[in-house]
C-alpha positions in Angstrom: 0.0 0.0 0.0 2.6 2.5 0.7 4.5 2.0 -2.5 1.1 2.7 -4.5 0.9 6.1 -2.7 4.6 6.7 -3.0 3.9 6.0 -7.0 0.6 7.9 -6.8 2.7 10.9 -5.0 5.4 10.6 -7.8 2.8 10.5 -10.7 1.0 13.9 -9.0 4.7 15.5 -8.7 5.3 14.5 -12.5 2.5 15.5 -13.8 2.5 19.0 -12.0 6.0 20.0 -13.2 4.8 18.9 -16.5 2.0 21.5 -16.4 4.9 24.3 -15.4 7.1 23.3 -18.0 3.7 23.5 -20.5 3.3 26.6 -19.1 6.0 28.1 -19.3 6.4 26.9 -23.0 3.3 28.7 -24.2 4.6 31.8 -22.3 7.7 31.6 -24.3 6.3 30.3 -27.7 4.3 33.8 -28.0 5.6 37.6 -29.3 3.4 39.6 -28.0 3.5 44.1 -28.7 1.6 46.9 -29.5 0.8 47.9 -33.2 -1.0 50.7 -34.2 -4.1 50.2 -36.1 -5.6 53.9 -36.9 -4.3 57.3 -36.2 -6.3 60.7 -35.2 -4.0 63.8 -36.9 -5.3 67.1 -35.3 -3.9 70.6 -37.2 -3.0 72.3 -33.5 0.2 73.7 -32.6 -0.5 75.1 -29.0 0.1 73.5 -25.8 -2.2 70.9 -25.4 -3.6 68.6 -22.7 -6.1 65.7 -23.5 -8.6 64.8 -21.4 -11.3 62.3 -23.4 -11.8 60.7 -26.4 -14.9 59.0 -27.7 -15.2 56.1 -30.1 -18.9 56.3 -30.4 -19.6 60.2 -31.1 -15.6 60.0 -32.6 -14.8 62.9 -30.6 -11.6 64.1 -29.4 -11.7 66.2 -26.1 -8.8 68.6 -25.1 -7.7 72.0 -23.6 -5.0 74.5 -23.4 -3.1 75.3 -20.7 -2.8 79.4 -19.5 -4.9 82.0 -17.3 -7.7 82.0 -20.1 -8.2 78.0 -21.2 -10.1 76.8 -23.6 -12.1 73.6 -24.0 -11.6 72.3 -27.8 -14.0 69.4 -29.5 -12.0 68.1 -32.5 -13.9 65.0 -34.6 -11.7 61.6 -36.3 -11.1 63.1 -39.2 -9.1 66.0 -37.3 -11.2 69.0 -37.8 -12.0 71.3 -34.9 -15.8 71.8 -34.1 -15.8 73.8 -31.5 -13.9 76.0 -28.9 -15.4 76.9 -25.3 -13.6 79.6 -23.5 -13.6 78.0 -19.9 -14.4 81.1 -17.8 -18.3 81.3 -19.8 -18.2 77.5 -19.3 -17.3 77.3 -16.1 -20.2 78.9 -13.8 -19.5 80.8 -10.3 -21.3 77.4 -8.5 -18.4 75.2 -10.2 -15.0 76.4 -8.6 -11.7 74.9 -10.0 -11.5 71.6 -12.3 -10.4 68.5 -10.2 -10.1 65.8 -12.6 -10.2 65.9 -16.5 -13.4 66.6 -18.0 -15.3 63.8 -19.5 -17.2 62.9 -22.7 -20.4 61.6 -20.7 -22.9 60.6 -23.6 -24.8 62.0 -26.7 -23.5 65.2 -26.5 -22.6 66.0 -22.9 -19.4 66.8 -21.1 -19.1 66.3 -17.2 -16.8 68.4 -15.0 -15.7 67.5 -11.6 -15.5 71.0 -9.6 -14.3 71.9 -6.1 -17.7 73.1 -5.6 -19.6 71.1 -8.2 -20.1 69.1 -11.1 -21.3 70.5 -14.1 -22.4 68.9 -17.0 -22.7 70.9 -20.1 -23.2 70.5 -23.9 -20.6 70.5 -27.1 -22.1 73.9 -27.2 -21.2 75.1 -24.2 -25.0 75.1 -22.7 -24.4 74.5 -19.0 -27.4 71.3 -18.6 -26.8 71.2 -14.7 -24.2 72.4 -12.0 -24.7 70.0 -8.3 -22.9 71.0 -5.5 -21.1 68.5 -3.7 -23.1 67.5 -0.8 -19.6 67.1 1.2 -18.6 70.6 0.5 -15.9 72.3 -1.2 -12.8 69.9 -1.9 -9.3 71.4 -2.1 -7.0 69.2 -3.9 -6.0 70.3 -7.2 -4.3 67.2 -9.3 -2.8 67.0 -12.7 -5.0 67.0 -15.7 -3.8 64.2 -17.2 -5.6 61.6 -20.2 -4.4 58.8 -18.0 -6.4 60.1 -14.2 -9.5 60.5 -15.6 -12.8 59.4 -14.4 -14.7 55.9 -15.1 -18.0 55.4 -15.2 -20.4 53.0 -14.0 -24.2 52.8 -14.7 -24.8 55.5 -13.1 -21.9 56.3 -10.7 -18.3 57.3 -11.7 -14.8 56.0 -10.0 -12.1 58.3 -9.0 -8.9 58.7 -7.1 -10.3 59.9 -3.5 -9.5 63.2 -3.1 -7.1 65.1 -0.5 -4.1 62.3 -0.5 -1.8 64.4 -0.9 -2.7 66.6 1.5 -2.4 64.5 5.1 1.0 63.9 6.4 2.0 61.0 4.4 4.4 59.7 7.1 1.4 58.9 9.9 0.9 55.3 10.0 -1.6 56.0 11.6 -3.8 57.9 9.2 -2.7 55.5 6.4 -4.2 53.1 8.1 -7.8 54.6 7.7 -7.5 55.7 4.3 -10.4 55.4 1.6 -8.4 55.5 -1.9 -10.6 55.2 -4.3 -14.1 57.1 -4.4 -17.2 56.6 -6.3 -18.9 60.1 -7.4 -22.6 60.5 -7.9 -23.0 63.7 -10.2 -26.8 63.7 -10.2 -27.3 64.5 -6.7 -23.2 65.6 -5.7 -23.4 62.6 -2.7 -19.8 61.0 -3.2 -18.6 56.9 -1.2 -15.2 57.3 -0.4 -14.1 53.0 -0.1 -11.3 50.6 -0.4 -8.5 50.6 2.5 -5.1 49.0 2.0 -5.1 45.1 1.9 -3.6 43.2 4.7 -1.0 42.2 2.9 0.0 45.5 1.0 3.5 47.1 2.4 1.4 50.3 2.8 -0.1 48.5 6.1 3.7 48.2 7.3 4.9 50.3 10.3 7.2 52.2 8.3 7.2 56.0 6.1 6.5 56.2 2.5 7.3 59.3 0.6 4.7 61.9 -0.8 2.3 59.7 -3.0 4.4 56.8 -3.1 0.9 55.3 -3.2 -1.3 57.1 -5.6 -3.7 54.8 -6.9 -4.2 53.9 -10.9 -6.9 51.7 -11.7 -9.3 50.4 -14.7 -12.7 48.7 -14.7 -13.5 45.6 -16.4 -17.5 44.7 -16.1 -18.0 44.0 -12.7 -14.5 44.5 -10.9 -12.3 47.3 -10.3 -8.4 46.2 -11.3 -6.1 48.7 -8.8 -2.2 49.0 -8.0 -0.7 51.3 -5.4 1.8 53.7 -6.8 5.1 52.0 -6.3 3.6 48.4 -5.0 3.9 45.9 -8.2 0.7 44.2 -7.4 -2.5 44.1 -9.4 -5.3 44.0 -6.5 -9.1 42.9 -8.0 -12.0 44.4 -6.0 -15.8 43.8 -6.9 -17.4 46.8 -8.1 -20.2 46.7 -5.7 -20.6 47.0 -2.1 -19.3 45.8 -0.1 -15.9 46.1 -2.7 -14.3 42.9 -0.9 -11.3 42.2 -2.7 -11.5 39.2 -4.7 -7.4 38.5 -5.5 -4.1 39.9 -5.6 -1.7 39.2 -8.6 2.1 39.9 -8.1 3.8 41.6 -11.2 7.3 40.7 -11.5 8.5 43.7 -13.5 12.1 43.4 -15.0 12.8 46.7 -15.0 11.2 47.9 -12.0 13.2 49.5 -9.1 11.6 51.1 -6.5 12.5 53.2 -3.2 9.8 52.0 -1.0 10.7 53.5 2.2 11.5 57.1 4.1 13.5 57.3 6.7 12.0 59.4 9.5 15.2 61.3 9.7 15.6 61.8 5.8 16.2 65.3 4.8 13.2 67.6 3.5 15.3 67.4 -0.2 15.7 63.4 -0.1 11.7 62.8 1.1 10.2 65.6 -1.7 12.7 64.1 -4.3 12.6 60.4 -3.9 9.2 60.4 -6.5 11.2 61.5 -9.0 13.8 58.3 -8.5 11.6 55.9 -7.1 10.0 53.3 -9.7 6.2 53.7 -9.9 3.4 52.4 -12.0 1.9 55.1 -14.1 -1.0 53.4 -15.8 -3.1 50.1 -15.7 -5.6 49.0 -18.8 -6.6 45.3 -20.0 -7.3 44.8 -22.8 -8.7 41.3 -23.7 -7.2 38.6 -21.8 -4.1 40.6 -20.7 -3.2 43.9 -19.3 -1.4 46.6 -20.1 1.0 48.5 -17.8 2.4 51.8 -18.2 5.5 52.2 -15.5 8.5 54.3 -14.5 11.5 51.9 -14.4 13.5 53.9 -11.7 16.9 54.9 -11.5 20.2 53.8 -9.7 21.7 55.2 -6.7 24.1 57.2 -8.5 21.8 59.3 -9.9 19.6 60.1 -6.2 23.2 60.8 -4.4 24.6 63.4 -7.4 21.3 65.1 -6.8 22.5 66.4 -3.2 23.9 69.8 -2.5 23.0 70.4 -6.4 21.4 73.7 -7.5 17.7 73.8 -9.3 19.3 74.4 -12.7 22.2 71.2 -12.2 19.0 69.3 -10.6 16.8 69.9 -13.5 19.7 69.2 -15.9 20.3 65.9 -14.1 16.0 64.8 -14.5 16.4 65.3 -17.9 19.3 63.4 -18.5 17.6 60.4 -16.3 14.4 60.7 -18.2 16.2 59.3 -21.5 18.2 57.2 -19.7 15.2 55.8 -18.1 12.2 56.2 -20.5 8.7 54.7 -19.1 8.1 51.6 -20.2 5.3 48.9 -21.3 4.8 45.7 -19.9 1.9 43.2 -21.3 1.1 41.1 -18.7 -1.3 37.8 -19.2 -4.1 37.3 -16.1 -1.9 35.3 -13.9 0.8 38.1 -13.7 3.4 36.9 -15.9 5.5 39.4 -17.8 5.2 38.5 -21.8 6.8 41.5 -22.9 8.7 44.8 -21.5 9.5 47.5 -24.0 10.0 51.3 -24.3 7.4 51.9 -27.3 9.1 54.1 -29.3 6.4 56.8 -30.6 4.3 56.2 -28.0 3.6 57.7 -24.4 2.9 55.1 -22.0 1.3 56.7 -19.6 -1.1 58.3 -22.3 -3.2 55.0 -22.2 -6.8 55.3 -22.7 -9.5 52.5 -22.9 -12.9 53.3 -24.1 -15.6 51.1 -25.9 -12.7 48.5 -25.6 -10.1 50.4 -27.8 -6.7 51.6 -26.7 -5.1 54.9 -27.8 -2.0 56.3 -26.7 -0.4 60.0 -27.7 2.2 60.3 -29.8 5.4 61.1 -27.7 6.6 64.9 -27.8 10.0 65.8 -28.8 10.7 69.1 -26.6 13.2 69.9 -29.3 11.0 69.4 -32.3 7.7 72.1 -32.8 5.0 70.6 -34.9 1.4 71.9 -35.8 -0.4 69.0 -35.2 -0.5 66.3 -32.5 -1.6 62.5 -32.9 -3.4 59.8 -31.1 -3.5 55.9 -31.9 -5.6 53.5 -31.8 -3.6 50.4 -30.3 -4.1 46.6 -30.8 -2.4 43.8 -29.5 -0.2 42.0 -32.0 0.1 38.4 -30.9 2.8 36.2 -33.0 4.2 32.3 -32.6 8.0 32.8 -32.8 
């Protein structure tokens, strides 16, 4: 009898390592990238920042920067429709913008306000403007493609606001923290939810620096995919209440280096600067059965100790420099959490990554040394190849 479960226990062992080495094979018999398969070419040579795009109404939604901003509707074929001058748009019940606006159906545009959101037409019409029933918020993020809000029947998901403003190093408060939110525009109520896992090293008794855990996330049906900041791991939450988290998939990035910790006694120069070294996921999307990760690699040592006792200009010098020694990168990463490709995509910005009606466009990447009088966007595909 023992010999049959000694051969039994053998057979299970074979047959398991078997299954790895399959596994891994199919891993490695694929090439898997990123091709473009169309192209938006809009004639604008301004500062630009992008904020929505819509397959459906094939509408491209952006702004310029400056003290007088402008809201600009551009359609597929590149042509410019309309321009809103922000401060008719924007009403005296709004306040300032706190995410970017969004394309929010047949032709409707929703802003999320300090004091409000604000929904108005491609006209410019103003449709509504609800006050929050919280009250006035204060934080002020970037306005960038990548942040933006997601909807949900009839709620939309967003980064919870006023992260960055609480004393990052308070274990304390970390503790507590609701990082994601979901915003109800129709009647301004807003459910702050989801607290660190267990198992996430933001729970640890130790500092982070400022927004060393800024969330990114996407939506996929009926679950929320998330990853803190600098923490390489894909966390899968239900979309409905009560959220509960339904896995956690590790992402072995090649590439990836990342200054997890503070020290308590760190200078004010090394805790406000470490961002800028640290590695740090910039962008999440899947797309079919695999996702797509936009990330900063990080840089070396070297690089974080030549930055002390520098001056601004020498500083800012130096971040170029380590910007093109280390670009962002692209991972495409199957549902399990294995790595099938890592690559700098050439022409395109990673962190630009957009999903909507289950297409992927990316911005063209700007060369600060070359002016042009257009910009582009892609539409992206996965290219999947047997070697």
């Amino acid at each position: 009898m023992k010999n049959y479960i000694n051969m039994f226990l053998v057979s299970v062992f074979i047959f398991a390592c078997r299954k790895e080495e399959i596994r891994d094979h199919l891993i490695d018999s694929r090439s898997i990238t990123l091709e473009v398969l169309d192209s938006i070419e809009i004639p604008f040579r301004h500062k630009f920042v992008v904020h929505d795009l819509d397959p459906i109404q094939k509408t491209v939604l952006f702004t310029t920067p400056g003290q007088q901003p402008k809201i600009i509707l551009a359609d597929f074929e590149g042509e410019i429709f309309a321009t809103l001058p922000t401060k008719e748009v924007f009403s005296g019940c709004f306040g300032s913008l706190l995410a970017p606006l969004k394309i929010d159906g047949d032709d409707s545009i929703l802003a999320y306000g300090s004091n409000a959101f604000l929904n108005f037409d491609f006209s410019g019409k103003i449709q509504s403007c609800v006050k929050h029933a919280s009250g006035k918020l204060l934080e002020s993020p970037k306005l960038a493609i990548e942040e933006g809000i997601e909807k949900i029947g009839n709620k939309h998901l967003y980064i919870n606001q006023g992260l960055a403003n609480i004393d990052q190093k308070d274990k304390n408060i970390r503790r507590e923290l609701r990082l994601l939110v979901w915003l109800y525009p129709e009647n301004g109520e807003s459910e702050p939810f989801v607290q660190f896992p267990e198992t996430s090293i933001f729970r640890e008794e130790k500092s982070f620096f400022k927004e060393a855990w800024k969330p990114v996330f996407t939506v996929v049906e009926d679950h929320i995919f998330l990853i803190f900041g600098t923490e390489p791991i894909i966390y899968v939450y239900k979309a409905f209440s009560p959220y509960s988290m339904v896995s956690s998939i590790p992402i072995d990035l090649p590439n990836f280096s990342y200054s997890q910790l503070v020290n308590n006694h760190s200078s004010r120069l090394n805790y406000f600067e470490m961002p800028f070294n640290s590695g740090k996921i910039l962008s999440l999307k899947r797309l079919d059965s695999h996702f797509i990760i936009a990330y900063f690699p990080g840089v070396n040592s070297l690089y974080s100790k030549k930055q002390l006792g520098i001056s601004t200009q020498e500083l800012n010098s130096l971040s170029r420099k380590m910007a093109k020694n280390h670009p962002n990168r692209i991972a495409i990463v199957d549902l399990e959490g294995n790595v099938i490709n890592d690559f700098v995509p050439g022409r395109l910005d990673p962190k630009s990554m957009l999903l909507r009606n289950n297409e992927l466009w990316m911005l063209e990447k700007l060369d600060v040394n070359v002016e042009k009088d257009y910009f582009r966007l892609f539409r992206v595909g996965l290219k999947i190849e047997e070697k």
